[in-house]
C-alpha positions in Angstrom: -47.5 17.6 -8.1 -48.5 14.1 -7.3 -47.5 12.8 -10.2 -44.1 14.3 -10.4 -44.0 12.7 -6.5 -45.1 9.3 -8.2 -42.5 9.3 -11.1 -39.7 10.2 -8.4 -40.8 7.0 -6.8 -40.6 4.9 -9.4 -37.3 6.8 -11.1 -35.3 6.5 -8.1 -34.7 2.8 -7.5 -33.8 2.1 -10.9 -31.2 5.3 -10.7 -30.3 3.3 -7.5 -29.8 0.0 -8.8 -28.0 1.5 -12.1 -25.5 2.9 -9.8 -25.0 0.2 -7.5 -24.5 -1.9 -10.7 -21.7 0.8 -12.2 -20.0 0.3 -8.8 -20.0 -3.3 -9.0 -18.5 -3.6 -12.4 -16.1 -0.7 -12.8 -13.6 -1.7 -15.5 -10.4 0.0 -13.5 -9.3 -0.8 -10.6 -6.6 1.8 -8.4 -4.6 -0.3 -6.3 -2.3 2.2 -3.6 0.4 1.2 -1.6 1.9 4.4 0.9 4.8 4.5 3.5 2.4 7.4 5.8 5.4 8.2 8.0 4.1 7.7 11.7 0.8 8.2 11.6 0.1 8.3 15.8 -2.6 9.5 18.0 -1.4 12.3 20.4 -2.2 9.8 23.5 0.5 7.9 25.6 -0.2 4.2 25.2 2.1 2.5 28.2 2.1 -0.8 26.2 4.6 0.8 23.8 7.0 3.3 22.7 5.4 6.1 21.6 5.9 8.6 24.3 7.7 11.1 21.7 4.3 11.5 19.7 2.6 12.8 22.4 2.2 16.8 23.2 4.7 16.9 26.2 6.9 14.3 24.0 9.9 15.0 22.1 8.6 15.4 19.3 5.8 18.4 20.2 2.8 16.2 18.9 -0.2 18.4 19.1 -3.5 17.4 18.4 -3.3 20.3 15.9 -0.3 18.6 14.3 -1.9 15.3 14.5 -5.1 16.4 12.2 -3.1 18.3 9.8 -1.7 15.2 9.2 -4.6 13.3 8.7 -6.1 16.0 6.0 -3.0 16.3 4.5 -2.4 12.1 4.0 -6.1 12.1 2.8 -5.0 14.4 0.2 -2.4 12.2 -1.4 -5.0 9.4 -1.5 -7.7 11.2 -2.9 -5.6 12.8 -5.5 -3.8 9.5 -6.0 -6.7 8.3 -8.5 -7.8 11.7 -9.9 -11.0 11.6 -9.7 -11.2 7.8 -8.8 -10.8 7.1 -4.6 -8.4 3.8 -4.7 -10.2 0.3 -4.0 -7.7 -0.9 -2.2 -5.1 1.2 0.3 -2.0 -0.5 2.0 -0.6 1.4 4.9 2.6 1.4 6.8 3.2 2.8 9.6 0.2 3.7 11.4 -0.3 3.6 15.3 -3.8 1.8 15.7 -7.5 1.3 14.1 -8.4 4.7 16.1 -6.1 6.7 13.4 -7.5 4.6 10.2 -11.2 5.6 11.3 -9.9 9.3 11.9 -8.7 9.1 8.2 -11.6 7.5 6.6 -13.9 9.6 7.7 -11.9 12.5 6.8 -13.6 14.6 4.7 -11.7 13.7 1.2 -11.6 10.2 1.7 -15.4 9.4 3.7 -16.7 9.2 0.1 -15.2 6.1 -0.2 -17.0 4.2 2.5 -13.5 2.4 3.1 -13.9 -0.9 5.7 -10.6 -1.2 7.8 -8.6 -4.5 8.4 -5.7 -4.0 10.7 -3.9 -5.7 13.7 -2.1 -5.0 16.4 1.4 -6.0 16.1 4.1 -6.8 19.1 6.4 -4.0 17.4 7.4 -2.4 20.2 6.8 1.3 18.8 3.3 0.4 18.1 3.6 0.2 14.3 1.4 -1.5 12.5 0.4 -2.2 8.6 -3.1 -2.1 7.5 -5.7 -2.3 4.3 -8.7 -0.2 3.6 -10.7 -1.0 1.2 -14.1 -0.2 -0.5 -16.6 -1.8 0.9 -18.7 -1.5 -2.3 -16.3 -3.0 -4.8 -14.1 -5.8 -2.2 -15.8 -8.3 0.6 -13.3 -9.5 2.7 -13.5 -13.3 3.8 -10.6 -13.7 5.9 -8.2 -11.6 7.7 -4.7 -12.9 8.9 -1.3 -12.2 10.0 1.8 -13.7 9.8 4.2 -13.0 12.8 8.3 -12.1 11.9 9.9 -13.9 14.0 13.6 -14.7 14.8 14.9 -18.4 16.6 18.1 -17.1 17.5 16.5 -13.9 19.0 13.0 -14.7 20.8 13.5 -10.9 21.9 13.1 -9.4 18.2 9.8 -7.6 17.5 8.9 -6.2 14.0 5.6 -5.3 12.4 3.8 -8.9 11.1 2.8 -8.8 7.2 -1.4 -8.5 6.9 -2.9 -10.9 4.6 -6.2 -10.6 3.3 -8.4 -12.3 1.3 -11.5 -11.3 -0.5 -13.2 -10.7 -3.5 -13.0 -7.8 -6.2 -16.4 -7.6 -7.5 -16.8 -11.1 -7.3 -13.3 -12.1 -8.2 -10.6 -14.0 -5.7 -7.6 -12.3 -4.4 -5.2 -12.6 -1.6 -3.8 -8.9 -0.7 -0.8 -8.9 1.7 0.7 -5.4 3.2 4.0 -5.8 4.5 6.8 -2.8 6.4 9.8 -5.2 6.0 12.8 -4.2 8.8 14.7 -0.8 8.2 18.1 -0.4 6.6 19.3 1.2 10.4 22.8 0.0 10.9 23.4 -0.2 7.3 21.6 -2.2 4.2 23.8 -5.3 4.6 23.7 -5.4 8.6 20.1 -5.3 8.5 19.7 -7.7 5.6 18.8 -11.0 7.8 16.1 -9.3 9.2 14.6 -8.8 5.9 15.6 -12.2 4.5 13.0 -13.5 7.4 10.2 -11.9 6.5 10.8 -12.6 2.9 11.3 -16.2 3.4 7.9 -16.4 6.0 6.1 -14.5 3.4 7.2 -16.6 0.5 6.3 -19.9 2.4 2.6 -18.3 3.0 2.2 -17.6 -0.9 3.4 -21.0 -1.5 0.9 -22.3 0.5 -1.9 -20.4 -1.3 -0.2 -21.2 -4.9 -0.4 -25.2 -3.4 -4.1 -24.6 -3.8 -4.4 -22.9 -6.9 -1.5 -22.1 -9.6 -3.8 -19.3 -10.7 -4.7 -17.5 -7.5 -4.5 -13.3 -7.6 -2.2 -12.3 -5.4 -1.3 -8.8 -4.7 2.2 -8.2 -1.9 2.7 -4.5 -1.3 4.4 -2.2 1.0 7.6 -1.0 2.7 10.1 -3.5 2.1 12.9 -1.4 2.7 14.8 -3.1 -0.1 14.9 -2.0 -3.9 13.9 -5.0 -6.0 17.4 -5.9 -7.0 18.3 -6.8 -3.6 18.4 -10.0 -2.0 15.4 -10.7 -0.1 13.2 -9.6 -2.5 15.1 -10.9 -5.7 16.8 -14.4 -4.5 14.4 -15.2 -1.4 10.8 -14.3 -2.1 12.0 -15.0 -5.7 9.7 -11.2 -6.7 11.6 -11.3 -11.0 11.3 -8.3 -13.0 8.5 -8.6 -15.7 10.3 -9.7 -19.1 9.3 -7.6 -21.9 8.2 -10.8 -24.1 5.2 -12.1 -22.1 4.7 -14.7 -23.7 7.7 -16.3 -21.9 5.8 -16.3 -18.7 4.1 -19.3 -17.5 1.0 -18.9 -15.7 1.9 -21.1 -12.4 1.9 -18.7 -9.6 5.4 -16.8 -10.2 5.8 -13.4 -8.5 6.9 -10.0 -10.3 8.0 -7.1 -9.3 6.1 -4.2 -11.1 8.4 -1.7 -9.6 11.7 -2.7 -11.5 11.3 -1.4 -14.2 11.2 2.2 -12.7 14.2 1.5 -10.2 16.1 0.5 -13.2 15.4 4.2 -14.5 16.7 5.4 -11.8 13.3 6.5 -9.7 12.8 6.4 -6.2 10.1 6.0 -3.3 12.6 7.4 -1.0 15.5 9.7 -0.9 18.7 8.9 1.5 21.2 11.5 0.9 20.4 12.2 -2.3 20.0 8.8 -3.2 16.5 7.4 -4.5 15.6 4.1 -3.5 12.8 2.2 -4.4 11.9 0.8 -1.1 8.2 0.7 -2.0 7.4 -2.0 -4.2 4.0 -3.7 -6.3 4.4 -7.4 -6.9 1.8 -9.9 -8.6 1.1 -13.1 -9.4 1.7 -14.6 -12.7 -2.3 -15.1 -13.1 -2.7 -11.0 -13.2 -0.6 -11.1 -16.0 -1.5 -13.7 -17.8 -5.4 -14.5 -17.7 -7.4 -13.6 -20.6 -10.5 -12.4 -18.1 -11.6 -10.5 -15.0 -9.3 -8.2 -13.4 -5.5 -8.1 -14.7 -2.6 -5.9 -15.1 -2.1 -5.0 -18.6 1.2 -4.1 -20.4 1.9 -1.6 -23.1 3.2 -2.5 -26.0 7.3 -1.2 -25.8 6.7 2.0 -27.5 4.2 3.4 -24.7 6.2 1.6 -21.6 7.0 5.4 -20.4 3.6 6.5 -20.7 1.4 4.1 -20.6 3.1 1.7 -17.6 0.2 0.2 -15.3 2.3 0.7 -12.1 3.8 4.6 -10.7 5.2 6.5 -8.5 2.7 9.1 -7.3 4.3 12.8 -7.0 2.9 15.9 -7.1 4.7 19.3 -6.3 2.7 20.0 -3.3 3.9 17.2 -1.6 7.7 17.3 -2.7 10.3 19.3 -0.7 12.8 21.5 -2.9 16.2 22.4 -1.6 18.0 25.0 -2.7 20.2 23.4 -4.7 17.2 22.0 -7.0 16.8 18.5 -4.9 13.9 17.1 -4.5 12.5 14.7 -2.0 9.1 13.6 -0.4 8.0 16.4 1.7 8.3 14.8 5.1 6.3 15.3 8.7 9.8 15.5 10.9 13.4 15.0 10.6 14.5 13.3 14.0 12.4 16.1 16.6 12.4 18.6 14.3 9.0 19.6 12.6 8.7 20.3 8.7 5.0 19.5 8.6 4.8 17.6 5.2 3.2 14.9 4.6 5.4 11.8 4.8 9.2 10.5 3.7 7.7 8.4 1.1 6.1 8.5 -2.0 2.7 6.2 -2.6 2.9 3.7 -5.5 0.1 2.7 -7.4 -0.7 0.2 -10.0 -4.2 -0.5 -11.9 -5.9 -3.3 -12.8 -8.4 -3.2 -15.8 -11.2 -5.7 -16.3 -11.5 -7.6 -19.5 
């Protein structure tokens, strides 16, 4: 018995120190990016607009509602990688840091041991973006935002775009989460609004590309725009990835992983029985280009459909069928009316592979 109790002793920090290694050099990498639909708390905060998430709102938020929503988001995420928990998670449309712990620690994502980076923004509903990551494969080593602002409006309020920057096993990268404004009024009315952010986001890159051509840089999120459109296309200058890579130059141009399914006609987000890929994945030149550490790699042209690093992640059980066949992502509420699905987007993924 002793000995058995001796060669547990001496067994068990090795087994420790082999897994901590296997964590610290995992060779994929799941990077998520999901649209969660207002995720609120059920409490009235008088600092914003939220008074129809509460239970005597208009919306009938119960706390009962409110955690069903929470298991039913971890869900997605969990089965997102499956069998792999993503590294990294950019959220839109969540209330505070209070709902981010409650999802954490929800039972199919506290496995993860997710860290939280998130600010409040001056939005006036209270919406914010956010990043969790695992705190066993990412350090962060500096947390920013950058406000969307308008001159000619001092009044405007949006969410601000979250920039973080750490390191992926060791590796450099600056992660920014953005929930661009909405297409209310009409795609081309609401376009300005859009062309802001772009152009205060594109001036932030530039800033980090001023200091290295090479950086890793990572821009999800909600922009509310497919990657066609102008903001995205002509102002933060986000090109589709050529098929020939070896015409890209490795000094810090940005590409949109998501055109190449919006040109197939695939959505995040269905308007009328239109899809709409207002989720998108955008790199750095340097993740496609580098010949080490953590990149995106491309199929060769026969296997683009199967083998594609970046996706649109649908399931059944999260997908609302109509009865004339449509689909669309099975969504919490339609104006006060309660569905209870999960959210009115899909999540987007894209993985990185060491080499």
């Amino acid at each position: 018995m002793k000995k058995t109790i001796l060669n547990l002793f001496t067994i068990l920090p090795l087994l420790l120190f082999l897994f901590s290694c296997s964590n610290q050099n995992e060779k994929k990498i799941l990077v998520l990016s999901y649209n969660v639909e207002n995720l609120f708390d059920t409490h009235d905060d008088p600092k914003t607009k939220d008074d129809d998430f509460t239970p005597e709102g208009r919306n009938k938020w119960t706390q009962e509602r409110y955690q069903k929503k929470i298991v039913d988001l971890s869900k997605v995420i969990s089965a997102s990688g499956e069998g792999t928990l993503p590294a990294l998670i950019g959220l839109c449309e969540i209330e505070n840091r209070a709902v981010l712990t409650d999802l954490v620690n929800s039972e199919a994502l506290k496995g993860g041991d997710y860290g939280i980076s998130q600010f409040e923004s001056p939005y006036y509903r209270g919406m914010d973006v956010a990043l969790l990551y695992s705190k066993k494969v990412f350090k962060v080593k500096e947390e920013k935002v950058i406000p969307v602002t308008m001159l000619s409006n001092p009044k405007f309020t949006t969410r601000d775009i979250l920039r973080v920057k750490g390191e992926l096993n060791g590796e450099s990268f600056f992660i920014y989460v953005n929930h661009w404004s909405s297409r209310r009024g009409g795609s081309e009315k609401s376009e300005p609004k859009r062309m802001i952010a772009a152009s205060l986001l594109r001036r932030d890159v530039d800033q980090v590309l001023g200091d290295d051509r090479q950086a890793n840089i990572i821009i999800m999120g909600d922009m509310n725009e497919d990657p066609d459109e102008l903001a995205l296309r002509d102002v933060l200058r986000a090109n589709e990835v050529p098929s020939d890579l070896s015409t890209v130059s490795n000094d810090g141009t940005l590409f949109n992983m998501m055109y190449y399914l919006d040109k197939q006609g695939k959505g995040t987000y269905n308007y009328h029985g239109k899809w709409n890929m207002l989720d998108n994945m955008i790199v750095s030149s340097n993740l496609l280009k580098k010949k080490s550490g953590y990149k995106v790699v491309m199929p060769s042209p026969d296997k683009m459909d199967t083998d594609y690093p970046s996706s649109i992640f649908i399931k059944k059980w999260f997908t609302y069928f109509s009865d004339l066949g449509r689909t669309s992502p099975s969504k919490t509420y339609g104006g006060p009316h309660y569905y209870g699905g999960f959210s009115d987007h899909y999540p987007i993924k894209i993985i990185l592979t060491k080499e």
